[in-house]
C-alpha positions in Angstrom: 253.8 -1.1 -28.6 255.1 -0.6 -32.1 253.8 1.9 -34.7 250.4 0.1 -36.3 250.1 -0.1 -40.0 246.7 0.5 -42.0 245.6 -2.5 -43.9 242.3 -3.0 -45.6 241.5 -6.3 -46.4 238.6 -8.3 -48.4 237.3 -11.3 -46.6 234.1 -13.7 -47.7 231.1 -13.4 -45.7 231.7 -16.7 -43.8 235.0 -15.4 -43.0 233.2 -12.0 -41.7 231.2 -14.2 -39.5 233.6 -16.0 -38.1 235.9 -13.1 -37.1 232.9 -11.8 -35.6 232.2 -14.6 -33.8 235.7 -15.4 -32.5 236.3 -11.9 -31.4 233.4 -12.0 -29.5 234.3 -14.9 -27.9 237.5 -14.4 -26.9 236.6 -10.4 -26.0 238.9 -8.5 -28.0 238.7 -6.4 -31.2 238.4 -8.2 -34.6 241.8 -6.6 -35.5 243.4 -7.5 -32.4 242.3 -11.2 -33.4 243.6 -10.7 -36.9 246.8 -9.4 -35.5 247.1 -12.9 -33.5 246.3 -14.9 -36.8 249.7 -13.4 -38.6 251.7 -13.4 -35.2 250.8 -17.3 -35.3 251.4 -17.7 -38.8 254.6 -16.5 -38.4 255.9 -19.0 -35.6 254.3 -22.1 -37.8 256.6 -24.0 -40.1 256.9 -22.7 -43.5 254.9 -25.4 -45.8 257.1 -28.0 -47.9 256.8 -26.7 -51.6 255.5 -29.7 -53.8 257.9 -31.7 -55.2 256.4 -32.4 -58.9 258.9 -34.9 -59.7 258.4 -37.2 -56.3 254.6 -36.9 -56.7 254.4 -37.9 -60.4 256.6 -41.1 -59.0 254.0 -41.8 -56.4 251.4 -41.7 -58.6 253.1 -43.8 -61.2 253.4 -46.3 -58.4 249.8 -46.2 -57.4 248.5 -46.9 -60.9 251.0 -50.1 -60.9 249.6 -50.9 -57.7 246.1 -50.8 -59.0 246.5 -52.6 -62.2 248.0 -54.8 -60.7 245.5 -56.0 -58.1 242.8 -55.9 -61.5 244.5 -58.7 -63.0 243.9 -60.8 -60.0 243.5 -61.1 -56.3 246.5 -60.8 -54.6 246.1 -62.2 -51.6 245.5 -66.0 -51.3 243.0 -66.1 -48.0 240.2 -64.6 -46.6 238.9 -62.7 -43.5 237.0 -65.3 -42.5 240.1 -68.0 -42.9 242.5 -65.9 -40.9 239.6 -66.0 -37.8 238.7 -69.9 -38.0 242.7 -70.2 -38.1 243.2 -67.5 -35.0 240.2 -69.4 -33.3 242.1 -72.7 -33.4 245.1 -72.0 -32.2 243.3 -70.4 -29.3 241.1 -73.3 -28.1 244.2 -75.9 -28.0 
C-alpha cells in the first residue's frame, strides 16, 4: 500500500451526514470511503468546458424560436384533429 498523505478537509453538515451514513453502510472507515470518491473521480471523463460562443448561439436560437411562435400559432391542427383523423383511418 502506498505512503498515505494527511489531508484536512471542510465539508457541510449534510455532507458530514452522509459520509457517516455511507461509511456505515458499506462498513469501512469514512476516509477509506473518501479515498474511493477521488479513485472514482479519477477514472470518470473529464467534464466538457462550456463553450460560451456555441451556447450564446443556442440561446439566440431559442429566443427566435419563441418569438416566433408569439406571433402566431404555428401549427395548423389540433390534438383532437390528429385522433378523429387516426380514428378514421382505423375503422375502414
Amino acid at each position: 500500500m502506498d505512503r498515505m498523505v494527511r489531508k484536512q478537509i471542510y465539508i457541510t453538515p449534510t455532507q458530514e451526514r452522509l459520509l457517516k451514513q455511507h461509511a456505515r453502510a458499506l462498513g469501512i472507515t469514512e476516509s477509506e470511503l473518501i479515498r474511493r470518491g477521488v479513485s472514482q473521480i479519477s477514472r470518470a471523463p473529464a467534464a466538457v468546458p462550456l463553450d460560451e460562443h456555441a451556447w450564446q448561439e443556442e440561446l439566440a436560437f431559442i429566443h427566435k424560436r419563441v418569438h416566433k411562435k408569439a406571433l402566431g400559432r404555428s401549427r395548423t391542427w389540433t390534438r383532437e384533429e390528429l385522433y378523429d383523423e387516426r380514428l378514421q383511418r382505423l375503422s375502414r
